[in-house]
N, C-alpha and C positions, 0 to 999 in steps of 0.2 A: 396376654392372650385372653380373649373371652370366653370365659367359661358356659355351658351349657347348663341351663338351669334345667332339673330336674326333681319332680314330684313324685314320689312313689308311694300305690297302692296297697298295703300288707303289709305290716312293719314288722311279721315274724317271716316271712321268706325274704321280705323285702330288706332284709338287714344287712347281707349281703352288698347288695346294692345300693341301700345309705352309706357304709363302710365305703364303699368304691368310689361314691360321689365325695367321702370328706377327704380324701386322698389321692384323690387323682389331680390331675394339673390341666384336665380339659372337662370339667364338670363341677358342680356344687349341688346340694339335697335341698330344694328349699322349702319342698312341705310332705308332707307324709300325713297316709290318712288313713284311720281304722276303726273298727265298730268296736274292737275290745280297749276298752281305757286304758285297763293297766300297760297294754302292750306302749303305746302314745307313751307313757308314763316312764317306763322304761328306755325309748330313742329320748325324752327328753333328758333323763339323767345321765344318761349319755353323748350328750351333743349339747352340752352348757356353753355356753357364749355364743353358739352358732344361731346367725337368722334366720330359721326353721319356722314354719308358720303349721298348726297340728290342727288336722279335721276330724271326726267321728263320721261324716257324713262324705260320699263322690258329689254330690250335686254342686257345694260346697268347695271342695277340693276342684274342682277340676276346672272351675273359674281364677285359681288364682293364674298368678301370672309366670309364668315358666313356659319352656320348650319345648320339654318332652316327659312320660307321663312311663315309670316301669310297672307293668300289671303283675303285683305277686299275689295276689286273692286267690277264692279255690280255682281250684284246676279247673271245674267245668264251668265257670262265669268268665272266662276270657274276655270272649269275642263281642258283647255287648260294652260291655268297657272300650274295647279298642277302638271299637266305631265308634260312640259317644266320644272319644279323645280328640280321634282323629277329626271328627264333624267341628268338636272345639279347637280347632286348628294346632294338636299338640304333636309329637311324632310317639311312637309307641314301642317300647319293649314288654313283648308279653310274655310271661314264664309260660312252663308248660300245663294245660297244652292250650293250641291255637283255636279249638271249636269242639262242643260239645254235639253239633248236629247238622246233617248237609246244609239245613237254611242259613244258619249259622257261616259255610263255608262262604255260599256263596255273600253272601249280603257283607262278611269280612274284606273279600275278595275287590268287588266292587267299592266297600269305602274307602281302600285304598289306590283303586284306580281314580275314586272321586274327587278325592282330596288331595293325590299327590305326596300326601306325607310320608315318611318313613316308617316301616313296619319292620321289625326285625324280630324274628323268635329264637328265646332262650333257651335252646337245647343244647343246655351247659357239656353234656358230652360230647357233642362233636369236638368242643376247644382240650377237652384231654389230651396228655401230652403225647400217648400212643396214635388216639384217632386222625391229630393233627396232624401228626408225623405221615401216617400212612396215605393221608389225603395229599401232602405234598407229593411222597414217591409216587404217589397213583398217576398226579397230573403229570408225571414227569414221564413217563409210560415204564417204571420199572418192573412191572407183573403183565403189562400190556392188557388188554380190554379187559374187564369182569367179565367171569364167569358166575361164580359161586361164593357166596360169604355167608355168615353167621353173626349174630349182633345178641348178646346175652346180657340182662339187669336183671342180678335175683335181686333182692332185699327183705329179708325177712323179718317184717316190722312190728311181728305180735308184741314185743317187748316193749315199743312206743305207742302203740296204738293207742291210749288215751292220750297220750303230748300231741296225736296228731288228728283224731275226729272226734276227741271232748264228751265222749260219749253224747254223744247228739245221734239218735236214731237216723236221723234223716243227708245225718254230713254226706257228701257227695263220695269221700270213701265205704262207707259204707253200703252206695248204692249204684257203682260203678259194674260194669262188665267186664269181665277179661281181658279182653282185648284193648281194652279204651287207653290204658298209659303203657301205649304201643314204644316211645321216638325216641328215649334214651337207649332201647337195644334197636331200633331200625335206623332211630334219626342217621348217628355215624356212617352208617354202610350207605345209605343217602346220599351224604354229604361230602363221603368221600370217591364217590364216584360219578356225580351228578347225574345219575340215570332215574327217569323217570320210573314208577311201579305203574303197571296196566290191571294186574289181576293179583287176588291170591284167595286163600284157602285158610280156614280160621280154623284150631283145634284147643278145646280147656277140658279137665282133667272133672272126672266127677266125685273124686275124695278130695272133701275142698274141709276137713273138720276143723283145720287149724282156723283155718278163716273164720269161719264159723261164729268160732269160743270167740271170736274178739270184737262179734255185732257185728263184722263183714257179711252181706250176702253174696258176694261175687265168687268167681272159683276161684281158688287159691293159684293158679296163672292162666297165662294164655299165650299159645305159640300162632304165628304168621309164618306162612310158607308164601312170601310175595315174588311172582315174577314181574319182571323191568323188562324198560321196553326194547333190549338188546338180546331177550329168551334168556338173560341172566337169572339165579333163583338166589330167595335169600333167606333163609331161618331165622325168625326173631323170635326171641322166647325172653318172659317178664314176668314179675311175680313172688311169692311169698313161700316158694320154696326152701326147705328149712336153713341152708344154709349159703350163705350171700355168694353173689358174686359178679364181676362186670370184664368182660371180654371180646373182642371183635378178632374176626378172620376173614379176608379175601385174598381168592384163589383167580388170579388172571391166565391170558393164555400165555405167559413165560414165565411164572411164580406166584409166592405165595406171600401174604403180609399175615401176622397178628400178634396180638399184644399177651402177654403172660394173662394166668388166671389169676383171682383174688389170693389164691395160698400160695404163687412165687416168691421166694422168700429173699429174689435180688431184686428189688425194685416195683415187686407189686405189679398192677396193671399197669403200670407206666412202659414196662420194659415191652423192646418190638423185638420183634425177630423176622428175619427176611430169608427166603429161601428162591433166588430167582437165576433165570438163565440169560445168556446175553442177549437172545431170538428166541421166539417160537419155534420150532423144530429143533431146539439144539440141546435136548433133554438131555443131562449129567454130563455133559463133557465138558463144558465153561460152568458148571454151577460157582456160585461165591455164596455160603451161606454168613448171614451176619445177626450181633444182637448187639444191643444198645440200649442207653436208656437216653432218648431225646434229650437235648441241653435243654435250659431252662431258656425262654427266650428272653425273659428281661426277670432280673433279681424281684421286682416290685411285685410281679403276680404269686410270692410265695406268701403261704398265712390264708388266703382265702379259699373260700370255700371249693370242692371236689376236683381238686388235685392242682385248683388254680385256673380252673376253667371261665368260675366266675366271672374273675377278673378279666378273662380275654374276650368276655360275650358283652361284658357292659364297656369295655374297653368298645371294640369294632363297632357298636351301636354308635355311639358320642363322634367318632370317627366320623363315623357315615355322615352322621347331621351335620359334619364342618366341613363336609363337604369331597372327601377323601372317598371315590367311589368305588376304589379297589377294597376296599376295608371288607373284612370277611364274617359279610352277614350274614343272615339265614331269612331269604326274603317270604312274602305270606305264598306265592307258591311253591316254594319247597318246604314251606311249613305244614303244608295239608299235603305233598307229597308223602313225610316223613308220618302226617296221622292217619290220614285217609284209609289207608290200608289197615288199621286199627277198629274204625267204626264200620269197613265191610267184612273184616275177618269173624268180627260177630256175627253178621247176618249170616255167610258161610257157616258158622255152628247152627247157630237156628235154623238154617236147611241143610242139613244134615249132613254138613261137609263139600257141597257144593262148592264150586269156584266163581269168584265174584266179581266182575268187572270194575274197575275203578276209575270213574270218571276223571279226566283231565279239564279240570274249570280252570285252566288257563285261555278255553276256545268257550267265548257266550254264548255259542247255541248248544254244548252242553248243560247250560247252566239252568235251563227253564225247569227241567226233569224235577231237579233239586229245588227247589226254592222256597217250597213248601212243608221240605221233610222235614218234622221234627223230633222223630223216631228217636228214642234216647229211653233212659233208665228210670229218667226224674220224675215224678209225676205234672209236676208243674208245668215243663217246659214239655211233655211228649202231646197229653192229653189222651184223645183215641188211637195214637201210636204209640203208647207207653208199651214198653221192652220188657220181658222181665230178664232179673240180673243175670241167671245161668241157663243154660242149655235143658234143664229140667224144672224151669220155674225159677221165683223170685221165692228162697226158704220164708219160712216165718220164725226167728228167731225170737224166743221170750225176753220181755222187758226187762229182766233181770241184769242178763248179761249189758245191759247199757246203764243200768243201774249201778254196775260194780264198775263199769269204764269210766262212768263218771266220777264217782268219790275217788279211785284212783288218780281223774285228773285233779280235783278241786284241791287232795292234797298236795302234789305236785305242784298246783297255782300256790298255795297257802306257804309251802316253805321258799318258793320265787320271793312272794311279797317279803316276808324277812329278813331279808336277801338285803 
């Protein structure tokens, strides 16, 4: 069987997905390419004998010879990569997320309809074994239509935050919005009910200290209240909330789906629980209430990363490219389904709670609007549309605290290297 050759971008998210490519039986890693050496240094000590070809430089990378290209780099340089990829005739897995800014959506949007290639987005939680599960009852009509759901990702990452923005003032964690790493708590609720979002309503919290102390300017979360295009509504809430947690619930019109919270002590967020009736009007008299913890679908997805989700997203990518069209991807517009609603829930704070309409650039003559926005947090990429991080200003945080994130990290790298 021919294997699908595969290049990956980020060799510290991207590990994941070299793991996946030397184990799998429909893929192989043939280059991997990173600005930090040591990291290179590390996939090499790790993949001795394999024909791995290692770039410092994309320009570089993205001319060798392979089929398709996984974008783990920062979250907010996606979308230029995947069109670069894609224009280089590769097919694309981009982690999250899928666009930093509407110019970004559409111009993603179109080089995928230009080129044809495959675009799939890694929104590793949809593949969770709960959201999975409830996405199959959903299709099967066991709660019958959405009404109401909930999609929760605390993560409280003061504790890594030097392993993950190096104290670099400028890291894109750092300079992110509230709202922006919307689609691990919305993606799922997305994904499991295929319903388009039309509008919503952005809200973030103005005691943001924890954040703060860690050289973060953004508020410490941000909640989406999105309505879909069925007058369904949905609560996403995300963020550095002190203590963690990952949860989904939907409410149809004949029951109810959702997965345990983080402190379940049977099974974690894995475990579902169902609470449904056989019809709609036949409230408690047929109810069957059930709970479970989804089978494992195949032995091989256990060991990887968030709960084995990994495995199932790099899995249905490789799929996809061999041609297997049912393979359960996540195409570029349910990608910007699942963020979109992220980068207007901000603007909605910045007008002061307003309700925000959400373009569908699946129809091109929505798309002219946008094409131009490049309203974002960055300086670089906004310009005369630069955003600031919260609701009250971009803080000014003393150089210090990036001072202390960094020696945090550098010793961090220092006991790695002796490693």
């Amino acid at each position: 069987m021919k294997k699908i050759r595969v290049g990956v971008l980020g060799a510290r998210r991207g590990e994941t997905m070299i793991n996946y490519c030397k184990q799998a039986e429909n893929a192989e890693v043939v280059a991997v390419c990173d600005k930090a050496v040591y990291l290179l240094d590390e996939v090499r000590r790790g993949s001795e004998g394999l024909p791995i070809a290692y770039y410092d430089n994309f320009g570089d990378f993205i001319k060798h010879d392979m089929d398709a290209v996984v974008l783990a780099n920062y979250a907010n340089e996606h979308a230029p990569f995947a069109i670069r990829a894609m224009e280089e005739g590769k097919h694309v897995f981009s982690e999250v997320l899928p666009v930093q800014t509407l110019k970004e959506a559409v111009e993603l949007i179109e080089a995928v309809e230009r080129t044809g290639k495959i675009y799939a987005y890694g929104e590793n939680y949809c593949y969770m074994a709960a959201p999975r599960e409830m996405r199959r009852l959903y299709r099967e009509g066991k709660i019958g239509e959405f009404e109401y759901g909930e999609g929760e990702y605390v993560h409280n990452c003061e504790s890594i935050w030097p392993e993950i923005a190096y104290g670099e003032k400028d890291h894109w964690r750092n300079n992110m919005f509230s709202t922006f790493y919307c689609t691990h708590s919305l993606g799922p609720i997305i994904h499991i009910t295929g319903l388009r979002p039309v509008s919503v309503t952005g809200f973030e919290p103005t005691k943001n200290d924890r954040r703060f102390r860690t050289g973060s300017r953004c508020a410490t979360f941000g909640v989406e209240m999105v309505t879909l295009e069925n007058g369904a509504i949905v609560k996403s809430i995300h963020g550095d909330l002190y203590k963690n947690n990952i949860s989904y619930v939907v409410y149809g019109s004949k029951g109810r789906m959702e997965s345990a919270r983080e402190d379940a002590q049977n099974g974690g967020h894995d475990r579902i629980y169902i609470n449904a009736d056989a019809f709609d009007g036949d409230y408690g008299t047929k109810t069957q209430i059930e709970t479970y913890l989804p089978a494992e679908r195949e032995e091989k997805s256990r060991g990887f990363g968030h709960g084995g989700s990994d495995f199932w997203s790099m899995y249905y990518f490789i799929e996809k490219i061999k041609g297997d069209e049912t393979a359960d991807t996540i195409d570029v517009y349910e990608a910007l389904d699942m963020s979109l609603p992220g980068l207007f829930a901000f603007r909605s704070i910045l007008a002061g709670g307003a309700p925000m309409e959400i373009p569908d650039l699946r129809r091109k003559e929505e798309r002219d609007k946008w094409r131009n926005d490049v309203a974002c947090t960055m300086p670089d990429v906004a310009g005369d549309m630069l955003l600031p991080t919260t609701k009250n200003g971009t803080p000014d945080i003393p150089d210090e605290i990036y001072d202390s994130q960094r020696e945090k990290w550098e010793k961090i790298l220092a006991e790695r290297e002796k490693q």
